[in-house]
PyMOL CGO cylinders between C-alpha atoms (Angstrom):
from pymol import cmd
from pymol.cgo import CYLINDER

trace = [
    CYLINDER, 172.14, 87.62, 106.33, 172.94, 90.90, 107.85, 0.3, 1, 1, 1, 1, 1, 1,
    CYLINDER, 172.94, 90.90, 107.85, 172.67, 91.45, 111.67, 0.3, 1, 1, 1, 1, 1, 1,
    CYLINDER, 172.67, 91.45, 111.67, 171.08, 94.72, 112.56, 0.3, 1, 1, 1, 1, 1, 1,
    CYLINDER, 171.08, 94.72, 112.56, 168.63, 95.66, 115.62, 0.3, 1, 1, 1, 1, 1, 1,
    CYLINDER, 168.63, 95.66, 115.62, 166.43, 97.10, 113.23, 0.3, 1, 1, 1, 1, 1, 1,
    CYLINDER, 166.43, 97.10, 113.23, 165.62, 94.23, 110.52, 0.3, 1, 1, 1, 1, 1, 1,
    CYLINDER, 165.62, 94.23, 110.52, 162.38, 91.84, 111.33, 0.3, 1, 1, 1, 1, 1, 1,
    CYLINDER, 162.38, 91.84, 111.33, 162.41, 88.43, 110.94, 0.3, 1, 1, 1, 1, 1, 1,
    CYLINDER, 162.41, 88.43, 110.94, 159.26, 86.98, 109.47, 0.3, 1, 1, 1, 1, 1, 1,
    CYLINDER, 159.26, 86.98, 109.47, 159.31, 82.82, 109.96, 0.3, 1, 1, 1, 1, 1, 1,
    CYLINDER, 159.31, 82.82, 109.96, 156.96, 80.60, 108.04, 0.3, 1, 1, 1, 1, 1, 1,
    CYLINDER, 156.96, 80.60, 108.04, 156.21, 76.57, 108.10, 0.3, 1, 1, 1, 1, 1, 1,
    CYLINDER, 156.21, 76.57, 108.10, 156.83, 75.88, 104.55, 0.3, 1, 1, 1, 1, 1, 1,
    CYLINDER, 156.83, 75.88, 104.55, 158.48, 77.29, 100.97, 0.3, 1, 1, 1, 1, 1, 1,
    CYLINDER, 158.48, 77.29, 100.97, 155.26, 78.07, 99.61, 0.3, 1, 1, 1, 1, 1, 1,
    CYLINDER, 155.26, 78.07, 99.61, 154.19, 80.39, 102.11, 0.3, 1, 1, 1, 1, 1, 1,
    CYLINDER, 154.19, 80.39, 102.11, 157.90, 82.10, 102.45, 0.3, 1, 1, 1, 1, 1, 1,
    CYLINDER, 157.90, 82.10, 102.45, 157.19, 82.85, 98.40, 0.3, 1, 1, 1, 1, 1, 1,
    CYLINDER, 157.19, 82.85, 98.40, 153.99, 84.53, 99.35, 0.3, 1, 1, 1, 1, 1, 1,
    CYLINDER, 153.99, 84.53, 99.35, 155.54, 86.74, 101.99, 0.3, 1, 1, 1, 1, 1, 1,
    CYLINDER, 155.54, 86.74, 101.99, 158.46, 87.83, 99.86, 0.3, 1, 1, 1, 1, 1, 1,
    CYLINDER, 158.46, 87.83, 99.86, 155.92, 88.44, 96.66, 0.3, 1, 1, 1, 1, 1, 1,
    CYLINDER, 155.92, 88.44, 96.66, 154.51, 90.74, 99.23, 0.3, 1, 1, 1, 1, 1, 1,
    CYLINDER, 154.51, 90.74, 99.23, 157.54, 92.15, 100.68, 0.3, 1, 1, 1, 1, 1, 1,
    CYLINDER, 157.54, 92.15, 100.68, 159.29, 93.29, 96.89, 0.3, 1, 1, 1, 1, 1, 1,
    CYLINDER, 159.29, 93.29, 96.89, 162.75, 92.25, 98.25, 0.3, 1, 1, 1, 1, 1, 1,
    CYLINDER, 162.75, 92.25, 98.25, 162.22, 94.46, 101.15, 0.3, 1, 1, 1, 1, 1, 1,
    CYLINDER, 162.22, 94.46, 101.15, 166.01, 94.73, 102.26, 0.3, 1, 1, 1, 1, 1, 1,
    CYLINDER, 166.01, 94.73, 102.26, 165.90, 94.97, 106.17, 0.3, 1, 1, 1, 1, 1, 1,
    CYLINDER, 165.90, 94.97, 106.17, 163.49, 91.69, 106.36, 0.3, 1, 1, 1, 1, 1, 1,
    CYLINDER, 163.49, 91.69, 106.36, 164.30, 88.61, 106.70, 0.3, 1, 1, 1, 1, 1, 1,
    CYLINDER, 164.30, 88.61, 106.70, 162.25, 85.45, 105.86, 0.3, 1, 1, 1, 1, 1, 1,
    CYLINDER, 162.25, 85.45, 105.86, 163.07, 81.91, 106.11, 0.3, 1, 1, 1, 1, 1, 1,
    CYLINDER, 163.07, 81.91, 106.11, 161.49, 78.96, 106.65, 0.3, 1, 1, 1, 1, 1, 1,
    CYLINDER, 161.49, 78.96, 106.65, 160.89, 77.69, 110.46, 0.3, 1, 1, 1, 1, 1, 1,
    CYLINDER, 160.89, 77.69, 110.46, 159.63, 73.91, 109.43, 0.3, 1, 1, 1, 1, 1, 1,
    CYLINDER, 159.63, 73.91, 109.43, 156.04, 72.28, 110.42, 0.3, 1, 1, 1, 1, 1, 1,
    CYLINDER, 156.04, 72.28, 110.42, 155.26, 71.94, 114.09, 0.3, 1, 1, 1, 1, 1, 1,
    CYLINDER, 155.26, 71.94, 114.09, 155.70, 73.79, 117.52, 0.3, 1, 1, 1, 1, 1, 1,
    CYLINDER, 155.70, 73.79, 117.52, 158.64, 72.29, 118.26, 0.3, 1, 1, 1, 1, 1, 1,
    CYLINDER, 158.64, 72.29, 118.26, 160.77, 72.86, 114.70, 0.3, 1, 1, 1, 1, 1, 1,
    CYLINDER, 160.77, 72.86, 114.70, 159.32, 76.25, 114.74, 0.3, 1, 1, 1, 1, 1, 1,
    CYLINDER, 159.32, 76.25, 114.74, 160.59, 77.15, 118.18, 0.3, 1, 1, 1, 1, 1, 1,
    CYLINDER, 160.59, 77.15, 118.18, 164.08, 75.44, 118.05, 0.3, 1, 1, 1, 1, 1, 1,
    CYLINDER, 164.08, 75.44, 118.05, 164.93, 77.59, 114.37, 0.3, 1, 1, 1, 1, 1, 1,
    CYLINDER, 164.93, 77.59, 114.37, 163.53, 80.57, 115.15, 0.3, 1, 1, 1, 1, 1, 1,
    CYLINDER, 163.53, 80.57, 115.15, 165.52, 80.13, 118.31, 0.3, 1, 1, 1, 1, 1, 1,
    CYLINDER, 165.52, 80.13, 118.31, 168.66, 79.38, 116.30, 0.3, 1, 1, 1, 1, 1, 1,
    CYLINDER, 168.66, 79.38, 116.30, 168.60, 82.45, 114.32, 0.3, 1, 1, 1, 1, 1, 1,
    CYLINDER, 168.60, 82.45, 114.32, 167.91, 84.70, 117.04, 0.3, 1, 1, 1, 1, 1, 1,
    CYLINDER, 167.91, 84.70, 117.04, 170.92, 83.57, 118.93, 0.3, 1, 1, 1, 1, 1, 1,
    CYLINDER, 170.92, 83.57, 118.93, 173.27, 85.06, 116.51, 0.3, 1, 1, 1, 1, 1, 1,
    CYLINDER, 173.27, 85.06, 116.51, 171.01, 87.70, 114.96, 0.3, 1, 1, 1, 1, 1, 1,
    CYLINDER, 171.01, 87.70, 114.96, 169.66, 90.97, 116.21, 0.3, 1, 1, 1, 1, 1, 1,
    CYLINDER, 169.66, 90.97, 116.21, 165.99, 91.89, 114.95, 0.3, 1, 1, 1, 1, 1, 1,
    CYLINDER, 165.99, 91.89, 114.95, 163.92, 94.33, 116.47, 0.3, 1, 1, 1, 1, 1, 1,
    CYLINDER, 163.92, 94.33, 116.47, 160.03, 91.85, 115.65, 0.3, 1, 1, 1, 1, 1, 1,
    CYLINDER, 160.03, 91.85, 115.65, 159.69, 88.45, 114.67, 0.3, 1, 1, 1, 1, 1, 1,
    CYLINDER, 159.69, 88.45, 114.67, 156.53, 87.32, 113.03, 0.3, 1, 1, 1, 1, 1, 1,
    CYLINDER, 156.53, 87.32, 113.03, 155.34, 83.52, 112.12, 0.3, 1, 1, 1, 1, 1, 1,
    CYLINDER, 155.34, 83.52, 112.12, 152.96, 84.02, 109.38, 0.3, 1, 1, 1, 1, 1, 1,
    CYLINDER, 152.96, 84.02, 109.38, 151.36, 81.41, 106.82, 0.3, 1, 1, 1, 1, 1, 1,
    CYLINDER, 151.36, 81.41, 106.82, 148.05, 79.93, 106.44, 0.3, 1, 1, 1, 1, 1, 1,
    CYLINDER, 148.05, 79.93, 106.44, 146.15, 78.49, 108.78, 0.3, 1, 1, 1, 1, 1, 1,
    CYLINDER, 146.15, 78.49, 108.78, 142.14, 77.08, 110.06, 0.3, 1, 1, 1, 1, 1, 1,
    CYLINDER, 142.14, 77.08, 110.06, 139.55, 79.54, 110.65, 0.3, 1, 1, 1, 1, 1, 1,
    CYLINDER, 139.55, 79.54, 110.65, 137.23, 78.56, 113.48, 0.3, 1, 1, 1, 1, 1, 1,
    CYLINDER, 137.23, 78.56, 113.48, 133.19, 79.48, 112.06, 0.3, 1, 1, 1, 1, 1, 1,
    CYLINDER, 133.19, 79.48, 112.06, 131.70, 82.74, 113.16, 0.3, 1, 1, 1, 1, 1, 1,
    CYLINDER, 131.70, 82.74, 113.16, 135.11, 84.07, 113.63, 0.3, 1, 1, 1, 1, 1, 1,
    CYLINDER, 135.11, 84.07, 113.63, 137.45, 83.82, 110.81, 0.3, 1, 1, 1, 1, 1, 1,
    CYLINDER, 137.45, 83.82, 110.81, 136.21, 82.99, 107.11, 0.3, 1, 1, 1, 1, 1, 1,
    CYLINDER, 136.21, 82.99, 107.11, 138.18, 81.57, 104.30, 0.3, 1, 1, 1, 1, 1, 1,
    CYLINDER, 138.18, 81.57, 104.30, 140.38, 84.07, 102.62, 0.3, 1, 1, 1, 1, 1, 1,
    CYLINDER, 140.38, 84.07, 102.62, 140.45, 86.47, 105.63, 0.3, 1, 1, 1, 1, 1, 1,
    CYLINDER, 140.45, 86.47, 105.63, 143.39, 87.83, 107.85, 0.3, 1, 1, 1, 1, 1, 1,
    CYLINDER, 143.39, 87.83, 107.85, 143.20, 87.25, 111.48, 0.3, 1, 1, 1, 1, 1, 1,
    CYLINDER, 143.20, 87.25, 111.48, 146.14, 89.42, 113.55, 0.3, 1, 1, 1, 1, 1, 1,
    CYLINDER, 146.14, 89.42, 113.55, 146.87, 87.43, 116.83, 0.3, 1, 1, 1, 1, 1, 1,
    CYLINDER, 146.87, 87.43, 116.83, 146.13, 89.63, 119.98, 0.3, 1, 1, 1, 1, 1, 1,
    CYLINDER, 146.13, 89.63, 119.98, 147.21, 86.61, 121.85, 0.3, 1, 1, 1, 1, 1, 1,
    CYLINDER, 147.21, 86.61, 121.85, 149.20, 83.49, 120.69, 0.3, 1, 1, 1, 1, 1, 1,
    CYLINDER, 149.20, 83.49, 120.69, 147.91, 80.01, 122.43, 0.3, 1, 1, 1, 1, 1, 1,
    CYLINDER, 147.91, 80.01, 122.43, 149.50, 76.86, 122.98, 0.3, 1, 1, 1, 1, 1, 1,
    CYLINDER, 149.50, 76.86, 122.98, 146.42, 74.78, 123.23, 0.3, 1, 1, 1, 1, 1, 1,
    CYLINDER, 146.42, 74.78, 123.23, 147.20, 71.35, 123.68, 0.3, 1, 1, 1, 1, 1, 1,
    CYLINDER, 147.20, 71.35, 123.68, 149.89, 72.03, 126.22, 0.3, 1, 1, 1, 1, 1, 1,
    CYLINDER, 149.89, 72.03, 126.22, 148.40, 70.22, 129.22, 0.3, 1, 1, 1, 1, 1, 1,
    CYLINDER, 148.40, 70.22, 129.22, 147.42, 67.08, 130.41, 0.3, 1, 1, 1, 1, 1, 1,
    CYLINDER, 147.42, 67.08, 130.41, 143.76, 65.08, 130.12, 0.3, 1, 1, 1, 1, 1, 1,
    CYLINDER, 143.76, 65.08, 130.12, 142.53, 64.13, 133.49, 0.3, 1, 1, 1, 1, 1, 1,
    CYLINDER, 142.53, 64.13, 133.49, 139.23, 62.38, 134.12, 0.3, 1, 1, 1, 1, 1, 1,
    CYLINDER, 139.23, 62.38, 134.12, 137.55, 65.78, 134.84, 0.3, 1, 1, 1, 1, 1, 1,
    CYLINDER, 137.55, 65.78, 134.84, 138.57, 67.05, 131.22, 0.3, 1, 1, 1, 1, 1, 1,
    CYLINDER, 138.57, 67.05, 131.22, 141.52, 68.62, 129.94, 0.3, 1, 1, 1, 1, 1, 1,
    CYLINDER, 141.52, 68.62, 129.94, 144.01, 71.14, 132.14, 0.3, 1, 1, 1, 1, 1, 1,
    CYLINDER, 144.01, 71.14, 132.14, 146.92, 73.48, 130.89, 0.3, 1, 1, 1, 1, 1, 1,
    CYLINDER, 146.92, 73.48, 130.89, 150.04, 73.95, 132.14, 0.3, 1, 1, 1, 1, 1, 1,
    CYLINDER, 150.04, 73.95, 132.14, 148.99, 77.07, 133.64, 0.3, 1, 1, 1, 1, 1, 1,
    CYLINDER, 148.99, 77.07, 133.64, 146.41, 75.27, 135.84, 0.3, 1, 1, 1, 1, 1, 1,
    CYLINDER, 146.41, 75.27, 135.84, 148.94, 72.92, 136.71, 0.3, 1, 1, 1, 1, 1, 1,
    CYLINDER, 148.94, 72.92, 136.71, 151.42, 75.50, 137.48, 0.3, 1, 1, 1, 1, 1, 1,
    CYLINDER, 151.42, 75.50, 137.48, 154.17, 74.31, 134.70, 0.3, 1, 1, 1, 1, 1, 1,
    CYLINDER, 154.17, 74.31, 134.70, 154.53, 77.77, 133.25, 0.3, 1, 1, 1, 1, 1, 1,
    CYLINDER, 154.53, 77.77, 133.25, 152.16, 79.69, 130.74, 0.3, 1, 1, 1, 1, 1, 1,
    CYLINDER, 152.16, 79.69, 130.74, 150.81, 78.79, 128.08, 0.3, 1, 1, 1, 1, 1, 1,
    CYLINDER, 150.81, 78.79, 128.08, 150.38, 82.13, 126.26, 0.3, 1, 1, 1, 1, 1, 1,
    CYLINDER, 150.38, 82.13, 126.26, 152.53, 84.86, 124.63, 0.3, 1, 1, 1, 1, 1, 1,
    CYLINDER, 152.53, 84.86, 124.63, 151.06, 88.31, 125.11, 0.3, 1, 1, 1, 1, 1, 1,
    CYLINDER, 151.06, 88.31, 125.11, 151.70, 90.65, 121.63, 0.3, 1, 1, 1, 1, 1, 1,
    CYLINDER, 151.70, 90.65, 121.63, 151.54, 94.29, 121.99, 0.3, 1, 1, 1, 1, 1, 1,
    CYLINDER, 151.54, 94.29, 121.99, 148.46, 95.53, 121.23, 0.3, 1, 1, 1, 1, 1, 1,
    CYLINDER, 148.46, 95.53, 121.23, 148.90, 98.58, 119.89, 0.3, 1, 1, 1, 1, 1, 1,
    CYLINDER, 148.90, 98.58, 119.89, 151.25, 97.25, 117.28, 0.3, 1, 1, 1, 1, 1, 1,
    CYLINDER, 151.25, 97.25, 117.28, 147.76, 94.54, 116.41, 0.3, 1, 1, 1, 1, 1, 1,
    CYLINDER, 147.76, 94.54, 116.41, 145.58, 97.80, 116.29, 0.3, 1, 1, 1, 1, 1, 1,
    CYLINDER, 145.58, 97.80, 116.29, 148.16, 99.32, 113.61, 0.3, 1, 1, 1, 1, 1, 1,
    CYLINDER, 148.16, 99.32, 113.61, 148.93, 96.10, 111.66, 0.3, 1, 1, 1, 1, 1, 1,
    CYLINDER, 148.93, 96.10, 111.66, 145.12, 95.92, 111.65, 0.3, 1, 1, 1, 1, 1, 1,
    CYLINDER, 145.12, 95.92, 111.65, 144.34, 99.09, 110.83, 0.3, 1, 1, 1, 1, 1, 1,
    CYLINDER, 144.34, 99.09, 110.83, 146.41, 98.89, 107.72, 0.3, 1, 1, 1, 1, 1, 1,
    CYLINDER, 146.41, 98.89, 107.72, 145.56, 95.81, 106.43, 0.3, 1, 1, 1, 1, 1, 1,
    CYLINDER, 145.56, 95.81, 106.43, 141.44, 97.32, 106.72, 0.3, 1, 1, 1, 1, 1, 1,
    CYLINDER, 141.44, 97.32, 106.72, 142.41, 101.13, 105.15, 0.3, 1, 1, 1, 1, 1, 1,
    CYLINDER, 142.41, 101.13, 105.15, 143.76, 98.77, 101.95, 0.3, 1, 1, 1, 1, 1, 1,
    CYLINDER, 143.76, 98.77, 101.95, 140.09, 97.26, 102.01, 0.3, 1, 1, 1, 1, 1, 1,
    CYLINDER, 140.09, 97.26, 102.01, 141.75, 93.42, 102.81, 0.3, 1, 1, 1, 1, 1, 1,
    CYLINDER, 141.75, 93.42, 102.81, 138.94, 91.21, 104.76, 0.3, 1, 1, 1, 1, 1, 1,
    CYLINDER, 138.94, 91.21, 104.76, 140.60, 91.11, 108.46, 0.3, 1, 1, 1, 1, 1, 1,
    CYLINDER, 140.60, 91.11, 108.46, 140.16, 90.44, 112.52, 0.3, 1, 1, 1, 1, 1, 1,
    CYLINDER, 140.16, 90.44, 112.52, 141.74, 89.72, 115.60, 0.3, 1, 1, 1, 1, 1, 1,
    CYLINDER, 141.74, 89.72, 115.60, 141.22, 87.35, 118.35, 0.3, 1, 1, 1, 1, 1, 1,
    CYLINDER, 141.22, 87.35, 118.35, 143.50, 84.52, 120.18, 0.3, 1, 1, 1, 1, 1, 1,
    CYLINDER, 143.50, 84.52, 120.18, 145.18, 81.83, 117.49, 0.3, 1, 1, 1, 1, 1, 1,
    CYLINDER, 145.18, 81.83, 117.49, 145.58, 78.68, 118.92, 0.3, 1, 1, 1, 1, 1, 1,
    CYLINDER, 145.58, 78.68, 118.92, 148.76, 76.68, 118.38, 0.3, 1, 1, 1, 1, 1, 1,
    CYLINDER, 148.76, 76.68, 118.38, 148.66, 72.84, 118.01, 0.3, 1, 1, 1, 1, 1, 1,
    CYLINDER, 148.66, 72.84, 118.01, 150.87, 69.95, 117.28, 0.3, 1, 1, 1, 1, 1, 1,
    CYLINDER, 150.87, 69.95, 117.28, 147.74, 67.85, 115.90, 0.3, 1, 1, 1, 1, 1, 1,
    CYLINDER, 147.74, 67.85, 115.90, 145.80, 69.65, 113.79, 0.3, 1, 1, 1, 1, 1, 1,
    CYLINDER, 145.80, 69.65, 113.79, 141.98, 69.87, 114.37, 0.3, 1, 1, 1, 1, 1, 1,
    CYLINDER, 141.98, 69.87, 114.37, 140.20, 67.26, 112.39, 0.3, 1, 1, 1, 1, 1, 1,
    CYLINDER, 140.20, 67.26, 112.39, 136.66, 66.51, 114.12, 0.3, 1, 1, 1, 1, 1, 1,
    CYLINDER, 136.66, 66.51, 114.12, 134.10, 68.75, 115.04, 0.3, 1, 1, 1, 1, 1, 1,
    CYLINDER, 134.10, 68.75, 115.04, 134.03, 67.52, 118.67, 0.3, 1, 1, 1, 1, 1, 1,
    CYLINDER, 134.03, 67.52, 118.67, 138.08, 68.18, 118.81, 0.3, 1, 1, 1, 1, 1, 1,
    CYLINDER, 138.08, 68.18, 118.81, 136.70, 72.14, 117.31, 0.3, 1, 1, 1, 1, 1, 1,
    CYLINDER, 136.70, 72.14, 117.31, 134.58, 72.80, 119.50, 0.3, 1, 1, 1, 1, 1, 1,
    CYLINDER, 134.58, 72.80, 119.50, 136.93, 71.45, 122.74, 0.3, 1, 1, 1, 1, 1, 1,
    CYLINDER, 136.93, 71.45, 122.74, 139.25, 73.90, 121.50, 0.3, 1, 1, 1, 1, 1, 1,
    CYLINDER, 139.25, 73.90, 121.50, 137.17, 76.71, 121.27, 0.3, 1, 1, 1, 1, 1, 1,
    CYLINDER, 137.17, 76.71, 121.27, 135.64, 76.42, 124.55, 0.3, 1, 1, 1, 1, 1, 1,
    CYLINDER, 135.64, 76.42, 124.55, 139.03, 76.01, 125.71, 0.3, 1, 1, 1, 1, 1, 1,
    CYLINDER, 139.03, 76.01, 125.71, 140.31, 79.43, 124.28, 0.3, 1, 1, 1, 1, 1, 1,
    CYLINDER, 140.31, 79.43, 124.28, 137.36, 82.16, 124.40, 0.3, 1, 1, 1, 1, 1, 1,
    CYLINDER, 137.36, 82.16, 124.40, 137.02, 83.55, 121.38, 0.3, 1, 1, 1, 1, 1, 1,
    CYLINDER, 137.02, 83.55, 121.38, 139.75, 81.68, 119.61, 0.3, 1, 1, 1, 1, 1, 1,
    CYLINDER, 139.75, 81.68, 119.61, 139.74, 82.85, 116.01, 0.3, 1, 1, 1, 1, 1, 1,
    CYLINDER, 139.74, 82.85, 116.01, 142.31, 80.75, 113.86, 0.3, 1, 1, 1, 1, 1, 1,
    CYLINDER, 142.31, 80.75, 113.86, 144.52, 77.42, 114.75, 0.3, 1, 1, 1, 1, 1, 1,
    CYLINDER, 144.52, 77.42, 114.75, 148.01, 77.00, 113.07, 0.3, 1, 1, 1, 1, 1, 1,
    CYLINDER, 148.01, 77.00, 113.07, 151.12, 74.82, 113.68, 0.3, 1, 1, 1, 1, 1, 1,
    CYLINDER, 151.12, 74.82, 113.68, 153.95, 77.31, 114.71, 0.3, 1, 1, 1, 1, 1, 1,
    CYLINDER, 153.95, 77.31, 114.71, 153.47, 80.20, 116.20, 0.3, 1, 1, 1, 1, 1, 1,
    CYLINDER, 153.47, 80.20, 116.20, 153.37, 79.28, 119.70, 0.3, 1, 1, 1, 1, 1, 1,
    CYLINDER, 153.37, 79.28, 119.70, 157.15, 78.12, 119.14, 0.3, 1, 1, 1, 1, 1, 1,
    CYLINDER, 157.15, 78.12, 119.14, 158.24, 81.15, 117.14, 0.3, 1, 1, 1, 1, 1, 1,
    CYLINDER, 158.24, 81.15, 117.14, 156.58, 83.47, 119.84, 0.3, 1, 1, 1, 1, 1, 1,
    CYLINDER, 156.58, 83.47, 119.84, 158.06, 81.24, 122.41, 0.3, 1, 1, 1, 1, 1, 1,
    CYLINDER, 158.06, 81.24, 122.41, 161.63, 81.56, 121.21, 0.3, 1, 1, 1, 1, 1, 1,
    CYLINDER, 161.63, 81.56, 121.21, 161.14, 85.53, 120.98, 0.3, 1, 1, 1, 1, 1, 1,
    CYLINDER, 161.14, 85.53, 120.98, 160.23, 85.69, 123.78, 0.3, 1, 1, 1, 1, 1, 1,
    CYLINDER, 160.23, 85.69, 123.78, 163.28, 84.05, 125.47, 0.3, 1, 1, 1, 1, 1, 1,
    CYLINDER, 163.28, 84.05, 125.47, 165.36, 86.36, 123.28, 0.3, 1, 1, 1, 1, 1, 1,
    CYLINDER, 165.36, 86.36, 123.28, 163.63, 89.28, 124.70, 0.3, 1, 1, 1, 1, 1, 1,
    CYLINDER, 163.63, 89.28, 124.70, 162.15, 90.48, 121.38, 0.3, 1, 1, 1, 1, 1, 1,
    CYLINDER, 162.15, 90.48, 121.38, 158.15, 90.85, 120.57, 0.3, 1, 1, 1, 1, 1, 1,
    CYLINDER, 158.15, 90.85, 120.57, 156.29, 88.90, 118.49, 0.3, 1, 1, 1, 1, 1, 1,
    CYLINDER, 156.29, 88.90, 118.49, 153.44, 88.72, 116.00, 0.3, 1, 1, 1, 1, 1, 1,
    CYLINDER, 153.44, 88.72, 116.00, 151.33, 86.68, 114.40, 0.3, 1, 1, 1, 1, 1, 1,
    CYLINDER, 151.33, 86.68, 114.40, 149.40, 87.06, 111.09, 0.3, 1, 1, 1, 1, 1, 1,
    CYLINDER, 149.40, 87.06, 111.09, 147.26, 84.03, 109.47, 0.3, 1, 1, 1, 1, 1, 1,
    CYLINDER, 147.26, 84.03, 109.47, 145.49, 83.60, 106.32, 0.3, 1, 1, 1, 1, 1, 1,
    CYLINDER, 145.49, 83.60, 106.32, 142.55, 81.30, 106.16, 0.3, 1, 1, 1, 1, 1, 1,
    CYLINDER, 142.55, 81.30, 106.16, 142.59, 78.59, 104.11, 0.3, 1, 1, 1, 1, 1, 1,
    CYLINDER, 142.59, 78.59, 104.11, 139.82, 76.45, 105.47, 0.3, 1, 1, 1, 1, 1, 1,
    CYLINDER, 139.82, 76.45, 105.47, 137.42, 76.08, 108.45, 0.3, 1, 1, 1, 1, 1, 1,
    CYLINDER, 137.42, 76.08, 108.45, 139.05, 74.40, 111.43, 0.3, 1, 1, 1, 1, 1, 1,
    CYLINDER, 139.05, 74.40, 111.43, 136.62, 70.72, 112.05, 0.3, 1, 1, 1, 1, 1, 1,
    CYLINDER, 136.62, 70.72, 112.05, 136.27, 67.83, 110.21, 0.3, 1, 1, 1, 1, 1, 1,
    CYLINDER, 136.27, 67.83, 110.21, 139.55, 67.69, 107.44, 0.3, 1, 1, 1, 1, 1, 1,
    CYLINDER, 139.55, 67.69, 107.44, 137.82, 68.38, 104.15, 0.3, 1, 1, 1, 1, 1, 1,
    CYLINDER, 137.82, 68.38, 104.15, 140.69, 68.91, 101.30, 0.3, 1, 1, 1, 1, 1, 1,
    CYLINDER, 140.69, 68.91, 101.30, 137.79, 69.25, 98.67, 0.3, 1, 1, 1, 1, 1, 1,
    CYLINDER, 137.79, 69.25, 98.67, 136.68, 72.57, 100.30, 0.3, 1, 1, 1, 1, 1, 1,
    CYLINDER, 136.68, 72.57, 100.30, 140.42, 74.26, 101.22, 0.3, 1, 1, 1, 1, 1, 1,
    CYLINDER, 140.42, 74.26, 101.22, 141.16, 77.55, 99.57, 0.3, 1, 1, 1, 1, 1, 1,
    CYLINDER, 141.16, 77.55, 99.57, 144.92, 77.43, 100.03, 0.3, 1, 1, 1, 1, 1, 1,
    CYLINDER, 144.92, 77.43, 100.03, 145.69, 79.50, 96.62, 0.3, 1, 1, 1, 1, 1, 1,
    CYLINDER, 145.69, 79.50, 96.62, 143.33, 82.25, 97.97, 0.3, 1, 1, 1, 1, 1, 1,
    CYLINDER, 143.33, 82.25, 97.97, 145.05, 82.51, 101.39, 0.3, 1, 1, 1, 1, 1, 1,
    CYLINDER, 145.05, 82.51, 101.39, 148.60, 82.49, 99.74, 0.3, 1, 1, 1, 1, 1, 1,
    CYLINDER, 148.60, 82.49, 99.74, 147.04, 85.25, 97.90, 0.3, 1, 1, 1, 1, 1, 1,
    CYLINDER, 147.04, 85.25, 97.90, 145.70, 87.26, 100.36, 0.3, 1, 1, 1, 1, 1, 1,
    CYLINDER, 145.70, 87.26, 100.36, 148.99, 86.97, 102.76, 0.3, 1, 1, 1, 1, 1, 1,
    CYLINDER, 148.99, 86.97, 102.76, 150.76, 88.17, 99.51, 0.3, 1, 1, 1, 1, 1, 1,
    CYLINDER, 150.76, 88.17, 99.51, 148.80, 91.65, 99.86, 0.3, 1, 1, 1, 1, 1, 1,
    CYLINDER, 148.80, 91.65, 99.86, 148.73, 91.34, 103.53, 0.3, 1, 1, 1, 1, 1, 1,
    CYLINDER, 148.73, 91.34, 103.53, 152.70, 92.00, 103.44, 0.3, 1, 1, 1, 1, 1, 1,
    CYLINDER, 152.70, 92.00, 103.44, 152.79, 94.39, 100.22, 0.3, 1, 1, 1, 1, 1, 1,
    CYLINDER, 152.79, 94.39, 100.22, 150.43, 96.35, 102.47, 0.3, 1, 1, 1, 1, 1, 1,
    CYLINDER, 150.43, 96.35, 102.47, 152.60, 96.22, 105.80, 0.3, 1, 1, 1, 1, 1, 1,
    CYLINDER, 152.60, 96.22, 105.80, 155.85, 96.39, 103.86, 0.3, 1, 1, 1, 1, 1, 1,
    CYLINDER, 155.85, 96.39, 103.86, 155.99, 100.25, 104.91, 0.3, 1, 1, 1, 1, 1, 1,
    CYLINDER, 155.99, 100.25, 104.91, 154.28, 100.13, 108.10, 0.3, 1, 1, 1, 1, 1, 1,
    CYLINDER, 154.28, 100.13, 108.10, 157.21, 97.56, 109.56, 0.3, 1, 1, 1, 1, 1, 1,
]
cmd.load_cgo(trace, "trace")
């Protein structure tokens, strides 16, 4: 892998989606993807690894991931404007508080927006189903409706959960180098319904999503 200020490294949870990116990407020479492993904390401590010895100029975590109702459908695109860690916090007897409230640090990674507005913009000129909103990071996945809807009142206008990309913003943003965060939907975030995931149709769609942005990166 080559160092160089100018390359982008795009991190996913797992093979399949990596496969999906680079199907998108046509061997795309000055990108790097690789695999950051399931979970917050694997995410944050690889990404973190590679960025220690290499020089990029974006890093991305991208994969699939749940669509909360309303906001993000199955086999849309939802570009983070804001990247969440939402079960950072502790559960008091008044309800849940974040490390913010507590004054432990943030819980959020700010992403420029006018790279979201071009990323989006791109993705809806090649006619691909997309929005933006705040996409909530957690180290248990949603699986109840009451747990859905205590994370969307937590996060106004939350519009996808995934696994990683709290800890692959995270470790950007130690390194001093902006991140992004692109999901495809593969099922609604609430009560865990295998029958009803789409995850072939979300690998799909993040396969376009990246032969579209190839150029624009």
């Amino acid at each position: 892998m080559v160092s160089d200020k100018n390359r982008i490294l795009i991190m996913t949870a797992v093979s399949a989606e990596k496969d999906a990116v680079l199907r998108g990407l046509h061997a795309n020479q000055t990108i790097d993807v690789l695999v950051a492993g399931v979970g917050p904390v694997a995410a944050a401590a690889n990404t973190a690894k590679v960025l220690a010895t290499s020089k990029y100029r974006l890093v991305i975590s991208t994969g699939i991931g749940g669509g909360f109702s309303g906001r993000a459908e199955v086999g849309t695109l939802v570009v983070a404007d804001e990247i969440v860690a939402a079960d950072l916090g502790v559960e008091t007897l008044e309800g849940f508080s974040s490390f913010d409230e507590l004054g432990f640090g943030s819980t959020k990674v700010q992403v420029d927006l006018s790279l979201v507005n071009r990323v989006t913009g791109a993705l809806h000129e090649a006619k691909l189903p997309v929005s933006t909103g705040p996409i909530i990071t957690v180290s248990t996945a949603t699986g109840t409706a009451v747990s859905a809807a205590e994370r969307s009142g937590r996060v106004p206008g939350v519009a996808a959960e995934a696994m990683e990309g709290y800890g692959v913003a995270l470790a950007a943003h130690i390194h001093g180098v902006p991140a992004l965060e692109i999901r495809a939907i593969s099922n609604q975030v609430g009560p865990r319904d295998k029958n009803a995931w789409r995850i072939k149709e979300a690998l799909d769609v993040l396969e376009k999503a990246f032969s579209v942005l190839e150029e624009l990166l």
